[in-house]
N, CA, C and O of each residue as an XYZ file, in Angstrom:
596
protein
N      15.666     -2.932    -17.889
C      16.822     -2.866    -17.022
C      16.706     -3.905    -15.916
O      15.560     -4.223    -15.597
N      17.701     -4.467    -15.300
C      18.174     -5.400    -15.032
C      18.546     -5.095    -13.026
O      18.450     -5.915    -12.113
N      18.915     -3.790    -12.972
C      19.440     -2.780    -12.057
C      18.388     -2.415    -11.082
O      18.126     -1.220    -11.216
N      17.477     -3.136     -9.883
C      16.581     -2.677     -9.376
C      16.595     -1.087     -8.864
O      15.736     -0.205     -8.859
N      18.421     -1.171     -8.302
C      18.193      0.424     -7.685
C      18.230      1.279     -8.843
O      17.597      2.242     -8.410
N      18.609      1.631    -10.255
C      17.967      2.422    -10.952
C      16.921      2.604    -11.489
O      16.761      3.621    -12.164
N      16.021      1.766    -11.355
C      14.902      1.614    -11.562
C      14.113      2.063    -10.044
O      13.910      3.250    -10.300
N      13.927      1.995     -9.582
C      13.652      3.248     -8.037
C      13.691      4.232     -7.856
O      12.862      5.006     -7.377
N      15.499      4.469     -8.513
C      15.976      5.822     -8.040
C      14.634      6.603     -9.352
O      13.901      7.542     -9.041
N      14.623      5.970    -10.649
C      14.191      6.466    -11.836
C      12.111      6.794    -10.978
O      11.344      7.756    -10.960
N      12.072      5.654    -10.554
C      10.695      5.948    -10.163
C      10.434      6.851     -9.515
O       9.679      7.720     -9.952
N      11.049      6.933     -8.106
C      11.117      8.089     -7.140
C      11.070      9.431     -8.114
O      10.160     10.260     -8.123
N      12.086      9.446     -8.807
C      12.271     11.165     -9.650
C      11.096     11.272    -10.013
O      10.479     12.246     -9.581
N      10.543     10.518    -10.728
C       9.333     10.686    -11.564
C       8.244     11.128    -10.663
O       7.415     11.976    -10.996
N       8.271     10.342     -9.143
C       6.915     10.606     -8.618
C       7.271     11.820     -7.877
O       6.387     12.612     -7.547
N       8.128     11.960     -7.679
C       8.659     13.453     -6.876
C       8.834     14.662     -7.537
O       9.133     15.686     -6.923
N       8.686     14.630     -8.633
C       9.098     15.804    -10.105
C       7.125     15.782     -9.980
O       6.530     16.725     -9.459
N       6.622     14.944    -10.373
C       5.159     15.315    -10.506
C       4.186     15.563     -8.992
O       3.017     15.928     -8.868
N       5.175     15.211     -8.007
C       4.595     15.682     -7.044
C       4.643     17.415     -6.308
O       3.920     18.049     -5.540
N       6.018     17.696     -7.111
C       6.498     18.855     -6.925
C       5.461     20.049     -8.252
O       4.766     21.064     -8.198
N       5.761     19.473     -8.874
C       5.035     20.326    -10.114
C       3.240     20.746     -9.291
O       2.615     21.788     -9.094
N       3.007     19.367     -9.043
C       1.271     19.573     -8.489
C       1.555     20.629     -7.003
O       0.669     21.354     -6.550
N       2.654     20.545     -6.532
C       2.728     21.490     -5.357
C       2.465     23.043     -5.660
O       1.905     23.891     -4.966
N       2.955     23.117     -6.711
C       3.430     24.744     -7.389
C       1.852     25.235     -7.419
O       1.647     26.421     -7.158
N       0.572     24.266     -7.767
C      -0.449     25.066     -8.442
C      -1.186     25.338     -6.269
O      -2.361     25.705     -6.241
N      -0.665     25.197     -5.157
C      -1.089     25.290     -3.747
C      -1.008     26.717     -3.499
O      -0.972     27.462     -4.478
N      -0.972     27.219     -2.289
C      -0.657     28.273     -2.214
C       0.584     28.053     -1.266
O       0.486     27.250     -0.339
N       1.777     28.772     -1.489
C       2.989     28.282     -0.275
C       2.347     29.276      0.921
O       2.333     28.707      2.012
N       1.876     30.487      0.936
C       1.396     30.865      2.114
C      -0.108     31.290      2.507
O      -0.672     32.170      1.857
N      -0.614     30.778      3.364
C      -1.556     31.617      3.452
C      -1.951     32.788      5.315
O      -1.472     32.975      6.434
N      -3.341     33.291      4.266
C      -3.316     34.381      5.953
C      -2.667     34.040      7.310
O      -2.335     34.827      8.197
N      -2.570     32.831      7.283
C      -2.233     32.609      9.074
C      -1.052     31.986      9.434
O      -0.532     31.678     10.507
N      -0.735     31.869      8.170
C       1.205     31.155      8.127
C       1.046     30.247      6.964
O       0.213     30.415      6.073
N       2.092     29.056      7.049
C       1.956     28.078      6.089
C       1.081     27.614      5.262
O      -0.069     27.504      5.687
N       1.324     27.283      4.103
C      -0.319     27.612      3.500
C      -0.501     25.310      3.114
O      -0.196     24.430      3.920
N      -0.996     25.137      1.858
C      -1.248     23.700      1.485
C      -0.252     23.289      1.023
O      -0.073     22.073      1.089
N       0.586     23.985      0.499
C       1.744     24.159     -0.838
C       2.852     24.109      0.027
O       3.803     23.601     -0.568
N       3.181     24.486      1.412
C       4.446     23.968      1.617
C       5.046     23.128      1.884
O       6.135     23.026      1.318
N       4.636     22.085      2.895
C       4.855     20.719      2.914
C       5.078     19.899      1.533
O       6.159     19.362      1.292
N       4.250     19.856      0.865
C       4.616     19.048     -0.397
C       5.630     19.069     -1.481
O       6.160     18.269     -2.253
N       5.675     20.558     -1.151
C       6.960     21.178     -2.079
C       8.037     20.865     -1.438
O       8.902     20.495     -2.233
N       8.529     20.835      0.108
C       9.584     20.956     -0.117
C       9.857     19.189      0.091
O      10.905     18.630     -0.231
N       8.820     18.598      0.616
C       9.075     17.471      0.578
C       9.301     16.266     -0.375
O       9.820     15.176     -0.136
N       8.783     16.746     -1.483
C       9.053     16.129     -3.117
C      10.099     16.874     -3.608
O      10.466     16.429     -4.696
N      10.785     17.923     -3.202
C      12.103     18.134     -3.782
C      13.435     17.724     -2.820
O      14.632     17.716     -3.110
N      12.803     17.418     -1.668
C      13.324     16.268     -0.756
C      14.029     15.204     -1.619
O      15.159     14.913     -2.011
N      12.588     14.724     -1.713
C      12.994     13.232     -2.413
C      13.513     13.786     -3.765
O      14.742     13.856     -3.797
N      13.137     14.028     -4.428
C      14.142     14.600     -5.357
C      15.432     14.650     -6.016
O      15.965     14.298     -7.068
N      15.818     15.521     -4.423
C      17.300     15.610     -4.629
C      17.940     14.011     -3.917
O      19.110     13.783     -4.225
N      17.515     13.356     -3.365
C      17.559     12.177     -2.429
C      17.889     10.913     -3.676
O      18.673      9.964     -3.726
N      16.904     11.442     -4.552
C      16.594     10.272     -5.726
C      17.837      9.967     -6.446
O      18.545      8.968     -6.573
N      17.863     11.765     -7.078
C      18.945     12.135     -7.777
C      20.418     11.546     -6.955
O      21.088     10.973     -7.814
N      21.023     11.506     -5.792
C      21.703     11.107     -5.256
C      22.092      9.376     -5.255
O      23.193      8.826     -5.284
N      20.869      8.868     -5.215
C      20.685      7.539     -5.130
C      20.510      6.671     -6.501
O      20.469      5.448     -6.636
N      20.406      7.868     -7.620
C      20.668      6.897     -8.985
C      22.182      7.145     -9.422
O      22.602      6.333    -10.246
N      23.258      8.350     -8.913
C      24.086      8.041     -9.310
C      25.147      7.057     -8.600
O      26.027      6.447     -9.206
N      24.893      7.003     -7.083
C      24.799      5.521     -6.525
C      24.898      4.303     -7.155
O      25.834      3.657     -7.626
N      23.866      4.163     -7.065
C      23.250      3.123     -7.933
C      23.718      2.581     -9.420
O      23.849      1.398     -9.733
N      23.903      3.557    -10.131
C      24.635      3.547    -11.356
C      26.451      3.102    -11.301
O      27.179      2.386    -11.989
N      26.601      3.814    -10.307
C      28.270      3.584    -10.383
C      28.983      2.256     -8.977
O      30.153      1.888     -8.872
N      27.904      1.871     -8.193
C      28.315      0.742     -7.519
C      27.476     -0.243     -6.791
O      27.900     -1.306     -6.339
N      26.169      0.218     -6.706
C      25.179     -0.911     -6.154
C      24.221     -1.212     -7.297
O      23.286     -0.645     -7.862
N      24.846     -2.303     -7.374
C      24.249     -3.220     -8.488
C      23.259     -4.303     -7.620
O      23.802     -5.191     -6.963
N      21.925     -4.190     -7.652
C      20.869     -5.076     -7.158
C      19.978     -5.292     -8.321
O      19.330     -4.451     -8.945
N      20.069     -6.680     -8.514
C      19.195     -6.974     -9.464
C      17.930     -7.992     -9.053
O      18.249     -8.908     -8.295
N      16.507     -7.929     -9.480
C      15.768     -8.305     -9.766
C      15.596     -9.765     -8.905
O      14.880     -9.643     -7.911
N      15.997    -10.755     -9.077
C      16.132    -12.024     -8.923
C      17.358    -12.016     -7.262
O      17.499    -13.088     -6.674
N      17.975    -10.953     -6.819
C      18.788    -11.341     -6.006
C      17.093    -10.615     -4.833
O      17.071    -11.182     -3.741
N      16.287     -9.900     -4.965
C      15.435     -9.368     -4.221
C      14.300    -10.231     -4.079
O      13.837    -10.219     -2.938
N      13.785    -10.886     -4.799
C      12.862    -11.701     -5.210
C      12.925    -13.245     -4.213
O      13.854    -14.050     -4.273
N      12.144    -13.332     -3.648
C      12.103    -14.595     -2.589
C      12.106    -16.084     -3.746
O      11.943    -16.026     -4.965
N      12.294    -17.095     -3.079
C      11.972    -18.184     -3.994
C      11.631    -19.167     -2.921
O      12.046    -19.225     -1.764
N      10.555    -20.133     -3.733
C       9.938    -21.211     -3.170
C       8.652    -21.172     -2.135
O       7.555    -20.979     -2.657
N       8.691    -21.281     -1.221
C       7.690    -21.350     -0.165
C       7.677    -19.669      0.091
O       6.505    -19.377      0.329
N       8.555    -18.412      0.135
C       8.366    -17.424      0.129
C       7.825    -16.495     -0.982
O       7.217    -15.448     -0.757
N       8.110    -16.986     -2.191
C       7.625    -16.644     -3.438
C       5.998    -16.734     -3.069
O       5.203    -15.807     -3.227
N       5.653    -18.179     -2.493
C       4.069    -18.341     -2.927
C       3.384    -17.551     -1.967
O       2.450    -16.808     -2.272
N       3.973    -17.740     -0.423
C       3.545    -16.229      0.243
C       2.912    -15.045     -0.267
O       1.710    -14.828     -0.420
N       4.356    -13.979     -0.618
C       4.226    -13.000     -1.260
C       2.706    -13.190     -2.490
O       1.714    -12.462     -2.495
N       2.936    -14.207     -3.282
C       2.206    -14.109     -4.532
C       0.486    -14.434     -3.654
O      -0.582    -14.213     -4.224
N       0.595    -14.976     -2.227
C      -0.754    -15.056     -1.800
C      -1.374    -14.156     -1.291
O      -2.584    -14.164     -1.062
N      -0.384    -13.035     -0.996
C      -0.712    -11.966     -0.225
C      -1.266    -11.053     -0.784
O      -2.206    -10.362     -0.391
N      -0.242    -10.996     -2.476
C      -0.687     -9.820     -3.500
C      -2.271    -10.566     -4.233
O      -3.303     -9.895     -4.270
N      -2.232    -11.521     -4.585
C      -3.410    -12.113     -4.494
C      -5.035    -11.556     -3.842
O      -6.088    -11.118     -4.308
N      -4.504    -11.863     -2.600
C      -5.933    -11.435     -1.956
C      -5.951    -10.358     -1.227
O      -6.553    -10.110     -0.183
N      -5.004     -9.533     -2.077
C      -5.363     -8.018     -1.582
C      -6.374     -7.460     -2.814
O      -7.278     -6.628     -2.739
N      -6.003     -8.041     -3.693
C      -6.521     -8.154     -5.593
C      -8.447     -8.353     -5.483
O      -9.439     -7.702     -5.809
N      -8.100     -9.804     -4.751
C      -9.713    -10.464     -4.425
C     -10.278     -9.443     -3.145
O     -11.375     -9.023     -2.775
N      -9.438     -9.367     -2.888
C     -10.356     -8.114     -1.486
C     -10.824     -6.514     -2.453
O     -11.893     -5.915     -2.568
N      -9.776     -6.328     -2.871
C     -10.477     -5.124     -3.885
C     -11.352     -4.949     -4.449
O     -12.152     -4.014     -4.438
N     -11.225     -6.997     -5.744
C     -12.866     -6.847     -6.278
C     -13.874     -7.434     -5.817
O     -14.766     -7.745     -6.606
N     -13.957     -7.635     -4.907
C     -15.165     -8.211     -4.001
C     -15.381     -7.905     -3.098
O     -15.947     -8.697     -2.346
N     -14.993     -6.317     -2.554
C     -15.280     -5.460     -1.284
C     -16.960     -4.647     -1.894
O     -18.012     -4.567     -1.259
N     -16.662     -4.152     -3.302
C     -17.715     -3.240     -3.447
C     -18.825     -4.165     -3.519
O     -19.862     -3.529     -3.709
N     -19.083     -5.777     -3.421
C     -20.326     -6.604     -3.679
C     -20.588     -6.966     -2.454
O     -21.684     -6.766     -1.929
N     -19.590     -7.546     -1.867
C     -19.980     -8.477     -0.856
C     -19.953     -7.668      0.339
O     -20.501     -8.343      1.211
N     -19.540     -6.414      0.874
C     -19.452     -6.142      1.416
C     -17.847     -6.023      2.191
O     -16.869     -6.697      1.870
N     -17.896     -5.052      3.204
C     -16.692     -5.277      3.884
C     -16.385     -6.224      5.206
O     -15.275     -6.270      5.737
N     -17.313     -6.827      5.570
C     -17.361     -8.176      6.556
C     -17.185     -9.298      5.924
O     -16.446    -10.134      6.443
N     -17.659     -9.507      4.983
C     -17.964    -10.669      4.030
C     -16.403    -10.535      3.386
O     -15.637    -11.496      3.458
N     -16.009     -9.295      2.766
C     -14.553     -9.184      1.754
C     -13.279     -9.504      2.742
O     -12.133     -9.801      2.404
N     -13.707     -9.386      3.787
C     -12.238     -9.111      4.919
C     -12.218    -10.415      5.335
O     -11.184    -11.082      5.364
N     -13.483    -10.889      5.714
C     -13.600    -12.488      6.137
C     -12.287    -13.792      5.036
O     -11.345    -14.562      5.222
N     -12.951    -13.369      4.196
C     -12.164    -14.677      2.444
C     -10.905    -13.631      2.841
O     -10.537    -13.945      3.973
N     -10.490    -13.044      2.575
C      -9.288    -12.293      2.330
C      -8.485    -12.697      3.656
O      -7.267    -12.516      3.649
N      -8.916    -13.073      4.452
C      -7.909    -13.214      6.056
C      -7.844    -14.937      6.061
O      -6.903    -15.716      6.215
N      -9.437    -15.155      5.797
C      -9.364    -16.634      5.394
C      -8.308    -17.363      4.722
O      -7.679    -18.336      5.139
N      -8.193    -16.647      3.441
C      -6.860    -17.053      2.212
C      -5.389    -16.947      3.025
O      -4.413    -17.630      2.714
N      -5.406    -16.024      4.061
C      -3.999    -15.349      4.254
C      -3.717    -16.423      5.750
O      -2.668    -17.038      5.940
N      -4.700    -16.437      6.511
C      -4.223    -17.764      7.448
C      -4.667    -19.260      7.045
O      -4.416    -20.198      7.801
N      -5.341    -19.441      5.813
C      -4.852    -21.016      5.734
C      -3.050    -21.267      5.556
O      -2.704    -22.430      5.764
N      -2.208    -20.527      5.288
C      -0.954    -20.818      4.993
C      -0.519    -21.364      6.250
O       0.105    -22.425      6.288
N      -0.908    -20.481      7.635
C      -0.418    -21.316      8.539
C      -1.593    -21.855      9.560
O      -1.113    -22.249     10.622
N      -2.229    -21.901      9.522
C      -3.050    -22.583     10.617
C      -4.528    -23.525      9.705
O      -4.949    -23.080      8.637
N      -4.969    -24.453     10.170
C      -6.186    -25.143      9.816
C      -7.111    -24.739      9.529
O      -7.325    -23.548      9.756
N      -7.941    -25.423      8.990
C      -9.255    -24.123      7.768
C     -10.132    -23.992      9.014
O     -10.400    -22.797      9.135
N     -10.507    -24.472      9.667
C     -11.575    -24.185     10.965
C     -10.938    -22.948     12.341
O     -11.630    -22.230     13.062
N      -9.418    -23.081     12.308
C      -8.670    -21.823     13.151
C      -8.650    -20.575     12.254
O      -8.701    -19.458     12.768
N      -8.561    -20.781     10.618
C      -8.223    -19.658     10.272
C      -9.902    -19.450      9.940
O     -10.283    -18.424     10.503
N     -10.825    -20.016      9.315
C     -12.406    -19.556      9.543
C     -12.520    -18.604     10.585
O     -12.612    -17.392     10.389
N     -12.514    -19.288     11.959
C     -12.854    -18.644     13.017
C     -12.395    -17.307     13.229
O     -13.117    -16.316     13.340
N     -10.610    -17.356     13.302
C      -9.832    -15.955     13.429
C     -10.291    -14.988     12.615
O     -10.374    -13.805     12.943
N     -10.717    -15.616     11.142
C     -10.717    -14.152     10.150
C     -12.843    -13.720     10.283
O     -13.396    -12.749      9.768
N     -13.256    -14.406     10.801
C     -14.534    -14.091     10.699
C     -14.452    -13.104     12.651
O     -15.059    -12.122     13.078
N     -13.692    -13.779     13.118
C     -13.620    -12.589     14.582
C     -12.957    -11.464     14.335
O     -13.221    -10.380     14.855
N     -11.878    -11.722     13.356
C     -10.903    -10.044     13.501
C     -11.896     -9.615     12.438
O     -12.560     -8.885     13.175
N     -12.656     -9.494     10.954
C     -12.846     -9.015     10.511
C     -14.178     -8.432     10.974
O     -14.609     -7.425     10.410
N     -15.041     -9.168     12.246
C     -16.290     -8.502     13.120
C     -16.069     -7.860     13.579
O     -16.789     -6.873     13.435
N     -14.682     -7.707     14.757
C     -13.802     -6.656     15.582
C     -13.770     -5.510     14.816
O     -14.467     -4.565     15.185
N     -12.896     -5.378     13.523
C     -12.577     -4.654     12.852
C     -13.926     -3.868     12.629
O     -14.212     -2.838     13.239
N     -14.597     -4.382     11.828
C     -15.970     -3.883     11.356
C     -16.805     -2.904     12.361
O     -17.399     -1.856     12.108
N     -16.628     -3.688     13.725
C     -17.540     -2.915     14.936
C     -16.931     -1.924     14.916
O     -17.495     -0.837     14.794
N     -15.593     -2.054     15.034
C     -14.927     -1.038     16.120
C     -15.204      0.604     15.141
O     -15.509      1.747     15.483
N     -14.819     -0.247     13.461
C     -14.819      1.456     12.889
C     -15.735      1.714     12.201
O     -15.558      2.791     11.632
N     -17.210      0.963     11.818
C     -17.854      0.711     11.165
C     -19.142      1.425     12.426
O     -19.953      2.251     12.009
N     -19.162      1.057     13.663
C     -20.368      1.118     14.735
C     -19.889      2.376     15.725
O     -20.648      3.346     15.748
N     -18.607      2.430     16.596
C     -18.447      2.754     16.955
C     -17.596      4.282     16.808
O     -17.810      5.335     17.409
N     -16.762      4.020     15.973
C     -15.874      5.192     15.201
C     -16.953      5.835     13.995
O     -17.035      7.061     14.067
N     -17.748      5.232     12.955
C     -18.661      5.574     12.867
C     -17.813      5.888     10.916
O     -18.054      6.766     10.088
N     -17.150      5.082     10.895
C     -16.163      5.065      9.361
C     -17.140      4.821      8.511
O     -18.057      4.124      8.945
N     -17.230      5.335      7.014
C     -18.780      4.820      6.905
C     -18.070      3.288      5.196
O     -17.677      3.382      4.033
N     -18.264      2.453      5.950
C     -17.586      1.352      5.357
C     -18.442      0.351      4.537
O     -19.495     -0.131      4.955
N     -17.779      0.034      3.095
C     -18.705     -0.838      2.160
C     -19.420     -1.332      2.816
O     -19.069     -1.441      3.991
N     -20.901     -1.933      2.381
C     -21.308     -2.981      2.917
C     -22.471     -3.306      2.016
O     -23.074     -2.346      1.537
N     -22.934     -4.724      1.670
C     -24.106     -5.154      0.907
C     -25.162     -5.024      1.279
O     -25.253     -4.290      2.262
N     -26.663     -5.713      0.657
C     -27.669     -5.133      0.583
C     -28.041     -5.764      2.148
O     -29.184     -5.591      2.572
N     -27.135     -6.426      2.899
C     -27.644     -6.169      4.474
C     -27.306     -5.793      5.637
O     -27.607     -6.099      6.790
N     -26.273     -4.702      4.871
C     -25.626     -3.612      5.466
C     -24.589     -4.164      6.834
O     -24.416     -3.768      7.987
N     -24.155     -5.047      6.173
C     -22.769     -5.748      6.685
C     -21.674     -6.236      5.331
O     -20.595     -6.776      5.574
């Protein structure tokens, strides 16, 4: 299909029908009021009915297709750099660590706009910042290689 918003509306149902179903096995109440089971339930039949609303929408007058959503040129390669090295940050967080993975991954994402020695610097400071703050101080217990950075 051709139709981005039925293809949404179609996704949403799907993830909201199986989010609702997994609600049912919670308990809706427990001893002290609200139990795990209510929030999710009513909030996936939320979306649900929301979905359901928005594919017959969709079906009978908003026609968005594919290519009218889709950036082109210098925004295309963006996007495709971004999804990129979220990809390379994934598989090279569990080796290299999470200082080392965040470093290349911020690296990749500011050479687009700034010089390889500004974006070096920036992504090796925000990804130390980062690291201290929840890694030392918050105490997050975050990948790291065999020298425990």
């Amino acid at each position: 299909m051709k139709n981005l918003g039925v293809c949404m509306a179609v996704f949403f149902l799907l993830f909201s029908g199986i989010m609702f179903y997994e609600s049912l096995s919670m308990d809706y109440y427990s001893e002290y009021g609200p139990g795990p089971g209510l929030l999710p339930l009513w909030v996936s039949g939320l979306i649900f009915v929301l979905s359901l609303i928005y594919l017959v929408i969709a079906i009978k007058k908003d026609i968005i297709l594919f290519s009218q959503i889709l950036p082109k040129g210098e925004g295309l390669i963006n996007v495709l750099v971004c999804v990129g090295s979220l990809i390379l940050f994934m598989i090279i967080v569990p080796f290299a660590g999470f200082l080392i993975g965040s470093t290349i991954t911020l690296f990749l994402l500011f050479m687009r706009g700034y010089k390889w020695y500004w974006s070096l610097g920036l992504s090796a400071s925000i990804a130390s910042i980062v690291f201290w703050v929840f890694g030392i101080i918050l105490q997050v217990p975050l990948p790291v290689n065999d020298l425990g950075w």
